[in-house]
C-alpha positions in Angstrom: 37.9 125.3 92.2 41.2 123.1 93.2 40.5 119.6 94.3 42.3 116.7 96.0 40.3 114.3 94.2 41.7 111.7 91.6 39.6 110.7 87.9 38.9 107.6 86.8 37.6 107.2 83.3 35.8 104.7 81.9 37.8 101.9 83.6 36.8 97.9 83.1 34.5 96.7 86.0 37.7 94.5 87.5 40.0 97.5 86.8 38.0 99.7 88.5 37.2 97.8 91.7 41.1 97.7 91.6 41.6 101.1 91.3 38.6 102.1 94.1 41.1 100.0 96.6 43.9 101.6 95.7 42.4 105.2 95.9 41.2 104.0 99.3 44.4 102.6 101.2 46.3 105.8 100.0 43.7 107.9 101.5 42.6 109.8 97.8 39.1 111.0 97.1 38.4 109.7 93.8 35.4 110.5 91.0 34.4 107.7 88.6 33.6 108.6 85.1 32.2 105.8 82.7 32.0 107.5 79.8 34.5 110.3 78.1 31.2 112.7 78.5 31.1 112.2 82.4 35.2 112.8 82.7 34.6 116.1 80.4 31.5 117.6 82.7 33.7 116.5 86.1 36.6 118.9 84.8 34.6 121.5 84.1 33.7 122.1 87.3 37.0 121.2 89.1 40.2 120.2 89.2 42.0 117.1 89.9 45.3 116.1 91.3 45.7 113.2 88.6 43.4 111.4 86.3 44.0 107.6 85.5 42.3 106.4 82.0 42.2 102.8 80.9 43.2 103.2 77.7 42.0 99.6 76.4 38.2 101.2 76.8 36.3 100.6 73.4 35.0 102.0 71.1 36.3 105.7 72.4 39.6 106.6 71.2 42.4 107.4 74.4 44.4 109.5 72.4 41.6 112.0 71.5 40.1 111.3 75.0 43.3 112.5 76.2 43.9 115.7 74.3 40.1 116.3 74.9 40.7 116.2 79.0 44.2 118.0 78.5 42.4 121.3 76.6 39.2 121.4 78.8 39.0 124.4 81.4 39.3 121.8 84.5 42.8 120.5 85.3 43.0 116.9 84.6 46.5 116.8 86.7 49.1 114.2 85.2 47.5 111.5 82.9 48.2 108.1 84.0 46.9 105.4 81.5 47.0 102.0 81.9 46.6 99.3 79.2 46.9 95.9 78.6 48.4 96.4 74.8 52.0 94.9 74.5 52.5 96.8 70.8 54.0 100.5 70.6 52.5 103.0 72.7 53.6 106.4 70.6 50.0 107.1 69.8 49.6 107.3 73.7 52.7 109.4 74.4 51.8 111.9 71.5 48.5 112.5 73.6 50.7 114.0 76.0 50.4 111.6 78.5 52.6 111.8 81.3 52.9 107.2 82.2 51.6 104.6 79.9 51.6 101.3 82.6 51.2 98.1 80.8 49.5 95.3 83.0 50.0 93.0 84.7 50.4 96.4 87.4 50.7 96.2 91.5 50.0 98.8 93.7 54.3 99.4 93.4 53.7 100.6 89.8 50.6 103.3 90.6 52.7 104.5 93.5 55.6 105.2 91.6 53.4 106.6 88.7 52.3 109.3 91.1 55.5 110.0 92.8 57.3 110.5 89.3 55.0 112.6 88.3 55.5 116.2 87.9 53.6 119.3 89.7 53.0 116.5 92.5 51.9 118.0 96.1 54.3 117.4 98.7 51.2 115.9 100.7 50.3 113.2 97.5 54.0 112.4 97.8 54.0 111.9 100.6 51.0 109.0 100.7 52.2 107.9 97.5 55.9 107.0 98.8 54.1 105.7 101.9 51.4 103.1 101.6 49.3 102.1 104.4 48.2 98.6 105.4 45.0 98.7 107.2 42.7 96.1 107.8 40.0 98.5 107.4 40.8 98.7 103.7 41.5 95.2 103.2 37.8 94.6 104.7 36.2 97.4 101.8 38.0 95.5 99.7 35.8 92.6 100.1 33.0 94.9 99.2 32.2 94.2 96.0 28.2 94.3 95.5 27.0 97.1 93.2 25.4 97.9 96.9 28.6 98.5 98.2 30.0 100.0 95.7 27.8 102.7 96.2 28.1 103.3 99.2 31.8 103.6 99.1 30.9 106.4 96.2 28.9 108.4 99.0 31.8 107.9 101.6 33.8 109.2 99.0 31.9 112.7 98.7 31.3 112.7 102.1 34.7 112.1 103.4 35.6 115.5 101.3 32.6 117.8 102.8 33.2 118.4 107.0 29.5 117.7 107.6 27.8 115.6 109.9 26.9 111.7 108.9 24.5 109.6 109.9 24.8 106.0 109.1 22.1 103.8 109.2 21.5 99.9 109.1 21.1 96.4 110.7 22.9 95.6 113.3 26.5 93.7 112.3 25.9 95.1 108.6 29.4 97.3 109.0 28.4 101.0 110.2 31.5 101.6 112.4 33.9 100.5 109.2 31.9 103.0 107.2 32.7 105.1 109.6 36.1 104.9 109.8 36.8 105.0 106.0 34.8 108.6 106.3 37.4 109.7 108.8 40.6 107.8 107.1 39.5 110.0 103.9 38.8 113.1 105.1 40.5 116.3 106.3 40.7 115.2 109.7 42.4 111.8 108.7 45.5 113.2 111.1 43.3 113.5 114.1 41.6 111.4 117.0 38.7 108.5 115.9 36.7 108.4 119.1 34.0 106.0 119.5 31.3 105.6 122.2 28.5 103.5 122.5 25.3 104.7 123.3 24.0 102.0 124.2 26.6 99.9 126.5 27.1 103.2 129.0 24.1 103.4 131.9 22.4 106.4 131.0 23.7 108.2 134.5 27.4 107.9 133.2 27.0 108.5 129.8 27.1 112.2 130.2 30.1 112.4 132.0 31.4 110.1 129.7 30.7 112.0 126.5 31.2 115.9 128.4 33.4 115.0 131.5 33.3 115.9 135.0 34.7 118.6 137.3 36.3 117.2 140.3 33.4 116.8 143.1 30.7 116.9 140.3 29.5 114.0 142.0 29.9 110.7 144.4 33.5 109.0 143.7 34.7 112.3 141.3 38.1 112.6 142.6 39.3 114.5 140.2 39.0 116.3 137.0 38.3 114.2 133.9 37.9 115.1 130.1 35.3 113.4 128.1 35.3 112.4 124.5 34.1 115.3 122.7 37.2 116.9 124.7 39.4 113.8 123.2 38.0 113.8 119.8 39.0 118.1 119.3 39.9 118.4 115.6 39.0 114.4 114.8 35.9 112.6 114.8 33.6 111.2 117.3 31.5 108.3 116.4 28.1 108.0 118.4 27.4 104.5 117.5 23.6 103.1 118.7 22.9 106.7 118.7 19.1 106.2 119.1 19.6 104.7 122.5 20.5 108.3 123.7 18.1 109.7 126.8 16.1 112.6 125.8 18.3 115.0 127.9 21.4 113.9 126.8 19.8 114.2 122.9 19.3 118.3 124.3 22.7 118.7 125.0 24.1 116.9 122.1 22.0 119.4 120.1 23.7 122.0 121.8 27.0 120.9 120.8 26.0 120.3 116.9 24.6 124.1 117.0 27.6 125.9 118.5 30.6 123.8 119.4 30.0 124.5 123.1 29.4 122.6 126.2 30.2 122.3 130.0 31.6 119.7 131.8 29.2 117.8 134.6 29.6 120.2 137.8 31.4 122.8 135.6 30.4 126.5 135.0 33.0 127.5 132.4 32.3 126.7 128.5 34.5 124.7 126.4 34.3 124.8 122.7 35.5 121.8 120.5 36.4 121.0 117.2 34.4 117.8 116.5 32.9 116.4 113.4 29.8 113.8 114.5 29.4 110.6 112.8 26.4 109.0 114.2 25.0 105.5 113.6 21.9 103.6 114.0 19.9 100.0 113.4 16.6 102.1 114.6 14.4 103.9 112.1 14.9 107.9 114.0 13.0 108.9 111.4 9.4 107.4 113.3 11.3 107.5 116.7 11.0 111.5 115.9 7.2 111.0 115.1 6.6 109.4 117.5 8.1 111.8 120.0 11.1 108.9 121.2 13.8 110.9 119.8 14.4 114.9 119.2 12.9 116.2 115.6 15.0 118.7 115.6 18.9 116.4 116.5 17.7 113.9 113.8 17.8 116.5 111.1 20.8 118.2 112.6 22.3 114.6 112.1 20.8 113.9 109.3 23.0 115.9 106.7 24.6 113.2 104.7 22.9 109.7 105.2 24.8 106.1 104.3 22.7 102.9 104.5 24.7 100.3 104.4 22.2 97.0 103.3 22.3 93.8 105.0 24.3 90.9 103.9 21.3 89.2 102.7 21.5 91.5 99.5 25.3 91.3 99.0 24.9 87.3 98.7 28.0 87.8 96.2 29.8 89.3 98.8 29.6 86.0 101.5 32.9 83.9 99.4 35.0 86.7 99.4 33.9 87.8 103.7 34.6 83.8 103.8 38.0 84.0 102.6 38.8 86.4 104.4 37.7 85.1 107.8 39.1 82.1 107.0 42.7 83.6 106.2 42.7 86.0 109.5 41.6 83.6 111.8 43.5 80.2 110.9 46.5 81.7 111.3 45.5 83.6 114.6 44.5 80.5 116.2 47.0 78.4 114.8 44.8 76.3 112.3 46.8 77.0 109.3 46.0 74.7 106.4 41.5 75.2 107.3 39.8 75.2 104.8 35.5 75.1 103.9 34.3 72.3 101.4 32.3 73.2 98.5 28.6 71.9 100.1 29.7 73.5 103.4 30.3 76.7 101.3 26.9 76.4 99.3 25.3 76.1 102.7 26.4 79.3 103.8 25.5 80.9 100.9 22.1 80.0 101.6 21.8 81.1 105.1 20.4 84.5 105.7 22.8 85.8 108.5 20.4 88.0 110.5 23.3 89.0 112.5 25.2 90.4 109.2 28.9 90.3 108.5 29.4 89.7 112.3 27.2 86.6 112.4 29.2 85.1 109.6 33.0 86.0 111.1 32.1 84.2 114.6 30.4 81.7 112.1 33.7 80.9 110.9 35.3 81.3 114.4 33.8 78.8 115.6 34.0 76.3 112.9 38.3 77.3 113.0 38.2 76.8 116.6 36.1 73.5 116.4 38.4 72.3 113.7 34.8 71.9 112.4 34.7 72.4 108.4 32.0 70.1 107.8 29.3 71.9 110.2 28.9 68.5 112.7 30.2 70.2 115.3 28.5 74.0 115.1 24.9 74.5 115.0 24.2 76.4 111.9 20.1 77.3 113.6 17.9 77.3 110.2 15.8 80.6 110.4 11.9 80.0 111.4 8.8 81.5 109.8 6.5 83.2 112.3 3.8 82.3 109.9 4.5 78.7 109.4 5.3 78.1 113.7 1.5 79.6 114.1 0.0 77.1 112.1 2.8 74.0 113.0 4.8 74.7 115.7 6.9 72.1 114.8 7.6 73.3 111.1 10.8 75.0 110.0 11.1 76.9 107.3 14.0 77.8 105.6 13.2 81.6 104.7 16.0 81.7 101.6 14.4 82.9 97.7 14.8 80.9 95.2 16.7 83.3 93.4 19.2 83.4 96.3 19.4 80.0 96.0 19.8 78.8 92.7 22.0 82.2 92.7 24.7 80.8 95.5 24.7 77.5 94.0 25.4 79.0 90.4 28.7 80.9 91.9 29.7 78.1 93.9 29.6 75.4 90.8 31.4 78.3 88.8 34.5 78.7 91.2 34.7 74.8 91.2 35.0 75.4 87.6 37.5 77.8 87.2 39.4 76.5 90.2 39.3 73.4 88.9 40.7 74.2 85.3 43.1 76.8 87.1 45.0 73.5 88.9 44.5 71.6 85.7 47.2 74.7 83.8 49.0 75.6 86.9 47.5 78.7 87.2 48.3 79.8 83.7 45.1 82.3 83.5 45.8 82.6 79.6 45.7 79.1 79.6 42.6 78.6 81.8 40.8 81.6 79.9 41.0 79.5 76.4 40.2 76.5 77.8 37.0 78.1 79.6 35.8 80.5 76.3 36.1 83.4 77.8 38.6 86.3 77.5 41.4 86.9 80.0 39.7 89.8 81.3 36.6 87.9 82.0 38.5 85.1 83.6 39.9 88.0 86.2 36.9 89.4 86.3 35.1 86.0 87.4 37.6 84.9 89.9 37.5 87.8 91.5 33.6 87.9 91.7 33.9 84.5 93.4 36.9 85.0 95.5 39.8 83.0 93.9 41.8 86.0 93.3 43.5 85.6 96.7 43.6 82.5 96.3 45.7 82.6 93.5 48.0 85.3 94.8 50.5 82.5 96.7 51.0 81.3 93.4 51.5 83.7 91.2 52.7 86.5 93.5 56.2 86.7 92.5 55.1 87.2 88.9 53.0 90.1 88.9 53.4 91.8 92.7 50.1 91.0 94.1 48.7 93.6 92.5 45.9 94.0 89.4 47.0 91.5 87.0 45.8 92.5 83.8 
């Protein structure tokens, strides 16, 4: 069976979050094999349009690794390796491998990798001479959880599959990103993203806006108007707050999902669309359909492939790279260039347990940007109360953050201190800071990046290695 998918084998944790990113903002599906065994079974059940291999992977040996993928009944595509080795390379090229890129690499070097590369798809080219800047990617990129990661995995598979998704999860946690990575990967990338909201249209409009109307359907219906199943043929539509949806609008939806078909409001004749559904959800439809609240038989229509995407609470790691980000996008959209967020103000956002998600913590930082508030005196930063402790002292408040979260956010923030601190002391010589810390240069990347100072360092050091994955 041919694929459009990319493999990566048995890439470095850094590497590989480098590589996910990549794959992303070109738009590849990509499968992740950690061990020579995994790359092996994934070729012999399909093909690939290119397979990347870190070559510095120990103990296995990349140039029987390579010959191994090259002779197995799968198609392994060109072999890209990349290494950080600054000795000869012929052991590599005798593998028949088709690039050997030594790091420091940038997203320059891949694309030209897979351009040069021969048997290439004029549609690969094509995204591989043309990189995309979106600041949806830029926003997975600060995904970096083992949560997260996984959940990008099952976008992944479901982006390549024209099913229907249902996305699931606390309200600000990121469903409508999900979303739109599902739709920027898939088959239907070219067409229309089409969002409603289930919940923010009165219930007596909501059908006209999701079917249309027919001129004269009803009061103020001048004229003929398409709805957004209409608008989304051969896209997506995204029914975000899905669970808000009135029981007879959930009998028409299911009408839809079986055959393709509907009618317009006031209409007689039957349209037939195109449409994959991507639904989304901070209810549990699962007891709503138990309970008789929402259609049994639409939740397992919609219910085919299921992401939950977990609340920010248990991507704590996560919060000093969302912070960063934040902080770049909206200093310099509001003119506060130069804002920064002191180390005890950062440890005291690492503690709070943002109830609201990722979208409590960017008007968090809004606020404090706007304020020209970095020390929290000026925005209220509400502790969270315990039910429990208010029934016994109503005047009690309880901060309702683990230990382990705790002695977890102040551990990351004393270890970016750290490395910043020795980083500033060598110029940002990573070699440098690296020997000075005990630790390998791989770790040292590896750490900065876990607690955000890889941006940091990018103004820096751009001009040396791209802005891309330095070693």
């Amino acid at each position: 069976m041919d694929d459009q998918s990319v493999l990566v084998v048995g890439a470095a944790p850094a590497l590989q979050d480098y590589l996910q990113a990549f794959l992303l903002s070109r738009g590849y599906p990509y499968v992740l094999a950690s061990s020579p065994e995994e790359a092996l079974d994934s070729l012999a059940q399909r093909n690939f349009r290119f397979t990347v291999v870190d070559l510095d992977l120990d103990p296995a040996d990349p140039a029987d690794l390579i010959r191994r993928l090259k002779a197995q009944r799968g198609e392994p595509g060109p072999v890209i390796g990349i290494t950080t080795r600054t000795e000869d390379t012929g052991e590599f090229d005798a593998a028949a491998l088709e690039t050997v890129l030594h790091a420091p690499i940038a997203h320059a070097d891949l694309d030209r990798a897979i351009a040069d590369a021969p048997v290439m798809p004029p549609a690969a080219r094509e995204l591989a001479v043309k990189p995309t800047s979106s600041t949806l990617w830029q926003e997975i990129e600060l995904w970096r959880s083992r949560k997260m990661r996984d959940v990008r995995q099952i976008v992944n598979e479901a982006a390549a599959v024209d099913v229907t998704v249902l996305i699931t999860g606390e309200t600000g946690t990121g469903k409508e990103v999900v979303a739109r990575a599902i739709q920027s990967l898939s088959a239907r990338r070219t067409g229309a993203f089409v969002k409603v909201n289930c919940a923010a249209v009165p219930r007596e409009l909501l059908e006209s806006e999701l079917f249309g109307h027919e001129r004269g359907a009803f009061t103020g219906a001048h004229k003929q108007e398409i709805g957004k199943f209409e608008a989304a043929h051969n896209g997506t539509i995204f029914l975000d707050e899905i669970g808000d949806l009135h029981p007879t609008l959930q009998a028409k939806l299911l009408h839809v999902l079986q055959d393709g078909v509907f009618s317009r409001v006031g209409g007689k004749s039957t349209l037939h669309v195109d449409v994959r559904i991507i639904a989304a959800t901070n209810q549990d439809l699962e007891r709503a359909a138990l309970e008789g609240r929402f259609r049994e038989d639409l939740y397992y229509r919609l219910n085919v492939v299921r992401v939950n995407v977990p609340p920010l609470r248990e991507r704590i790691e996560e919060i000093p790279g969302f912070i960063q980000y934040f902080v770049q996008k909206y200093s310099k959209l509001y003119r506060r260039e130069g804002f920064s967020i002191p180390t005890p103000v950062m440890d005291r956002l690492l503690q709070h347990r943002y109830r609201g998600n990722v979208r409590e913590l960017e008007n968090l930082i809004k606020r404090m940007i706007v304020l020209g508030d970095p020390h929290l005196t000026r925005t209220y930063l509400p502790p969270v109360t315990s039910a429990r402790a208010t029934r016994t002292d109503p005047t009690a408040v309880v901060f309702e953050v683990s230990l382990k979260d705790i002695v977890r956010g102040a551990s990351m923030a004393a270890e970016r201190d750290a490395i910043r601190k020795v980083l500033e002391q060598t110029g940002w010589n990573r070699v440098r800071a690296a020997k000075a810390l005990k630790i390998s240069y791989r770790g040292l990347l590896y750490k900065m990046k876990r607690v955000g100072l890889r941006e940091e360092a990018l103004p820096r050091r751009q001009a040396e290695w791209g802005g891309g994955f330095p070693a």
